[in-house]
C-alpha positions in Angstrom: 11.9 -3.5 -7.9 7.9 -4.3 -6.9 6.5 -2.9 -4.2 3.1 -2.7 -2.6 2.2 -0.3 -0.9 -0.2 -1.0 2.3 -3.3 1.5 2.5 -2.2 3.1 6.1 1.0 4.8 4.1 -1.1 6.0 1.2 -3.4 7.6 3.3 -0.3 9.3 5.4 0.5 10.8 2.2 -2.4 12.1 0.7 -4.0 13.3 3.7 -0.5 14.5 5.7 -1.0 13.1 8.5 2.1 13.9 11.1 4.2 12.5 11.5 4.5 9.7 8.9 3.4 12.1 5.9 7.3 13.0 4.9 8.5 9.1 4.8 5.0 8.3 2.9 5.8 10.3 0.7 9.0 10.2 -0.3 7.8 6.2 -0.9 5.2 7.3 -3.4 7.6 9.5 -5.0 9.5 6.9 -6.1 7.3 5.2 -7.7 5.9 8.0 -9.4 9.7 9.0 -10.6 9.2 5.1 -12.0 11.8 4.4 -9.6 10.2 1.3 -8.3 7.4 -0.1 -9.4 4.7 0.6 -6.8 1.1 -1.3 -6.7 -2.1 -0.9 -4.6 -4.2 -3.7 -4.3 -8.1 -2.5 -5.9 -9.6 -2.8 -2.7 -7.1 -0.7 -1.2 -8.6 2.0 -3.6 -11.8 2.2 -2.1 -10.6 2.3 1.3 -8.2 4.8 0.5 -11.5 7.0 -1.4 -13.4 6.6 1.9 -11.0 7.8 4.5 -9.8 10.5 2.1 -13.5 11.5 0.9 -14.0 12.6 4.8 -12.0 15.6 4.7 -12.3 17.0 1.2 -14.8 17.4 -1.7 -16.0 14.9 -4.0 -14.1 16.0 -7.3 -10.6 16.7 -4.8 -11.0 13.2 -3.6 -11.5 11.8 -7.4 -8.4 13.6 -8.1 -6.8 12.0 -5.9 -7.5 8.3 -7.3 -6.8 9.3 -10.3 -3.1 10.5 -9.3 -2.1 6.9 -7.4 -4.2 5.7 -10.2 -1.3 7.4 -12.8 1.7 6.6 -10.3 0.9 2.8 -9.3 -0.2 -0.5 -10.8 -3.4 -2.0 -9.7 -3.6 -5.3 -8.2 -7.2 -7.4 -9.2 -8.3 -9.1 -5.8 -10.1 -12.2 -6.6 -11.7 -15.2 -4.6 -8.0 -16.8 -4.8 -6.5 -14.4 -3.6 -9.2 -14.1 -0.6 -8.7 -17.3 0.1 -5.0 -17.8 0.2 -5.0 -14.8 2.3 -7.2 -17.2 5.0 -4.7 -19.6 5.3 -1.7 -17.1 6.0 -0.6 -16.9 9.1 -1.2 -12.9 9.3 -4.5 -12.3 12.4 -5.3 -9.1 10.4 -7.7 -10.1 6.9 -6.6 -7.2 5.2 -2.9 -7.3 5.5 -3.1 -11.3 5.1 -5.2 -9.9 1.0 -2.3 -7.5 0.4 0.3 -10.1 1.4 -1.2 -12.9 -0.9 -2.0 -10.2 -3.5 1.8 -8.8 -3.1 2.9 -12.8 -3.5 1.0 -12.7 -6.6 2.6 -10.1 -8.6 6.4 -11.3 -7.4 6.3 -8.3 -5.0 9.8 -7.5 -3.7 8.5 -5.8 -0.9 4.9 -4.5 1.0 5.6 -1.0 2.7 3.5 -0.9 5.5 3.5 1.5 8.8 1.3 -1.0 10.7 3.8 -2.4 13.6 1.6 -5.8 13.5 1.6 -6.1 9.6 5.9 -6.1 10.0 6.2 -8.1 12.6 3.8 -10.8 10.6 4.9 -14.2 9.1 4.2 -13.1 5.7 5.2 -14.2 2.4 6.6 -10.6 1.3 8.8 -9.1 3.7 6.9 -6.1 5.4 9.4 -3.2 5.9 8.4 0.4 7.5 8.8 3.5 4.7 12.0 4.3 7.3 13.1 0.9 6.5 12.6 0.7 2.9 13.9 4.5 2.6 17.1 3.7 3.8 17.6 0.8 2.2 16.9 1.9 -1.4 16.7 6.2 -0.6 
């Protein structure tokens, strides 16, 4: 099974945040177990590197690419991709990139804790970690 995984539940992960940190990361366990096959989309990397570079050092912060880096595929983003991801029906830029990105790679599912992002018209259904826990947990 492909999954991507939406930046807002990588974040929860790495950086704990309460009270989504225990479902992120039970996600992102799975695909480091190689129980799924999880992705990140590139840009999602850098955003991920900024928020997390905030609250710890420089080499802690590397590390920590280099981990999801290990555990999950990489997604290129290209012009396509950018513009597909304008004619989606999804108000948010970003989620409409991961969305056509996910499309892309024959994503089964994008795991995203952003409310708007599930309730979206998207070509890959958008499921909550809660959701997608309990369905394949």
């Amino acid at each position: 099974m492909r999954v991507v995984f939406d930046t807002n539940v990588v974040i929860d992960a790495v950086a704990s945040r309460q009270p989504f940190c225990r479902e992120a990361e039970a996600t992102l366990l799975m695909a480091s177990e190689k129980k799924i096959d999880g992705y990140l989309t590139a840009n999602s990397i850098t955003d991920i590197f900024y928020v997390i570079r905030r609250s710890l050092p420089e080499l802690e912060a590397r590390e920590v690419i280099r981990s999801l880096l290990y555990s999950l595929g990489v997604i290129e983003v290209g012009g396509a991709d950018c513009w597909q991801a304008l004619n989606l029906q999804i108000d948010d830029f970003e989620d409409a990139l991961v969305a056509s990105c996910a499309e892309k790679i024959g994503a089964d599912y994008i795991i995203s804790r952003d409310d708007d992002f599930t309730r979206a018209i998207s070509p890959v259904q958008v499921i909550s970690p809660s959701e997608f826990l309990s369905k394949n947990g």
